[in-house]
C-alpha positions in Angstrom: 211.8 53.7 205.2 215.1 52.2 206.0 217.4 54.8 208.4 220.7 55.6 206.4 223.7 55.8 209.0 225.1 59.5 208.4 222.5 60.9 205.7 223.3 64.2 205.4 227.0 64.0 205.9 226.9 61.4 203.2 224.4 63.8 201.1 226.7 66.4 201.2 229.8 64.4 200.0 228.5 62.6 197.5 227.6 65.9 196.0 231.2 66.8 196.0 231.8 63.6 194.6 229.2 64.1 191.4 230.3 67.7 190.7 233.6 66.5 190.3 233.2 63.8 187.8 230.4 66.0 186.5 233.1 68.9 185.9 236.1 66.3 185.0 234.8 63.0 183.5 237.0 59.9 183.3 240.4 58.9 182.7 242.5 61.2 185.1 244.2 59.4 187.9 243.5 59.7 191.6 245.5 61.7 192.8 243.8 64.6 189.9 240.3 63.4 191.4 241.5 63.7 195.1 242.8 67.2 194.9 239.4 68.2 193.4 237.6 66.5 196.0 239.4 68.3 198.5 238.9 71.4 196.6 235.0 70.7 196.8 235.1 69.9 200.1 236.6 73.1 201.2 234.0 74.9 199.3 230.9 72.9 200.8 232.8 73.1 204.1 233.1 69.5 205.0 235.6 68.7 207.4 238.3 66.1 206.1 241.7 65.0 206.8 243.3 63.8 203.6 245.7 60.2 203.8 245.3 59.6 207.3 247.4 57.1 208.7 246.3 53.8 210.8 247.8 52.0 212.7 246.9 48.4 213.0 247.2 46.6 216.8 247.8 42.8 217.4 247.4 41.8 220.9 250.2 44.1 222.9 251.9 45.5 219.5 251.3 47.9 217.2 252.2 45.8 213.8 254.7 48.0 211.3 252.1 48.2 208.3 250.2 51.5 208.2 247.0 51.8 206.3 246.3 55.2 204.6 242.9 56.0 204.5 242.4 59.0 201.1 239.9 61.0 203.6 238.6 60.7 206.4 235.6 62.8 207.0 233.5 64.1 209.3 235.9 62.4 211.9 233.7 59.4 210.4 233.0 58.5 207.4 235.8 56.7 205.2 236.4 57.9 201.6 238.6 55.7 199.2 238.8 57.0 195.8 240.1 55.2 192.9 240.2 55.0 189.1 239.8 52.0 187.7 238.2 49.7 185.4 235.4 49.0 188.2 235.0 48.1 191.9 236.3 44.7 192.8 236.2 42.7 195.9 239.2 43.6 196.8 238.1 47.7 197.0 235.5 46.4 199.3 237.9 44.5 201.8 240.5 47.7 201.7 237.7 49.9 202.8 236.5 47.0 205.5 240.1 47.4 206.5 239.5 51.2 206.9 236.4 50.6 208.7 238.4 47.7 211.2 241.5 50.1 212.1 239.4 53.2 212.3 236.7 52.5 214.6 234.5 54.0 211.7 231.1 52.6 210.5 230.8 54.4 207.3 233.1 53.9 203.9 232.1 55.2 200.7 234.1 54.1 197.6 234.1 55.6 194.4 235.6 54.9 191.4 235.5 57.7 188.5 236.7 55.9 185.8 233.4 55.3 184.1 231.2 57.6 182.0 228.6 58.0 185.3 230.3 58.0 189.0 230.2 54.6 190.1 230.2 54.2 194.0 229.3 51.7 196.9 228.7 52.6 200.8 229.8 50.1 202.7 228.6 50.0 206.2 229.6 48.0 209.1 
């Protein structure tokens, strides 16, 4: 069996994740879902830090975009959440981005906007 980079970190949020489009279903909009999840969060007792700011480095400068990552947990696993229609390409590049500025390995994207949780780990 194939090892899965941060298994029981990962268990234990996506279990967040399901009870909250479990207990809210679609249609609210992400910033409803992300108070939840940081509801769930502190009841499971994962540790997160919620829109963490990167900054992004170009040879000797630090460049004036910030990227704003919706939690950052564990101190390594990415979590973008969004509320859409479904996961595009372009999801997947924001979180590589994440990944890139963050030194992190780990992002999990989900998207609650559909009748079951739909949701991608993207690993790097």
């Amino acid at each position: 069996m194939e090892n899965v980079i941060y298994a029981q970190d990962s268990f234990l949020v996506m279990k967040a994740l399901f009870e909250v489009h479990n207990n809210l279903g679609k249609g609210f909009s992400e910033i409803v879902y992300k108070d939840a999840i940081a509801h769930e969060f502190k009841l499971l007792k994962i540790p997160f830090e919620r829109e963490k700011e990167y900054s992004v480095h170009y040879k000797d400068v630090v460049l004036d975009h910030k990227f704003y990552a919706d939690f950052i947990l564990y101190n390594k696993i990415v979590l973008e959440i969004k509320s859409c229609e479904s996961i595009h390409s372009n999801h997947i590049s924001q979180c590589l981005n994440y990944l890139k500025v963050s030194d992190n390995k780990l992002a999990i994207l989900a998207n609650f906007n559909k009748i079951s949780l739909e949701y991608k780990r993207i690993v790097i």
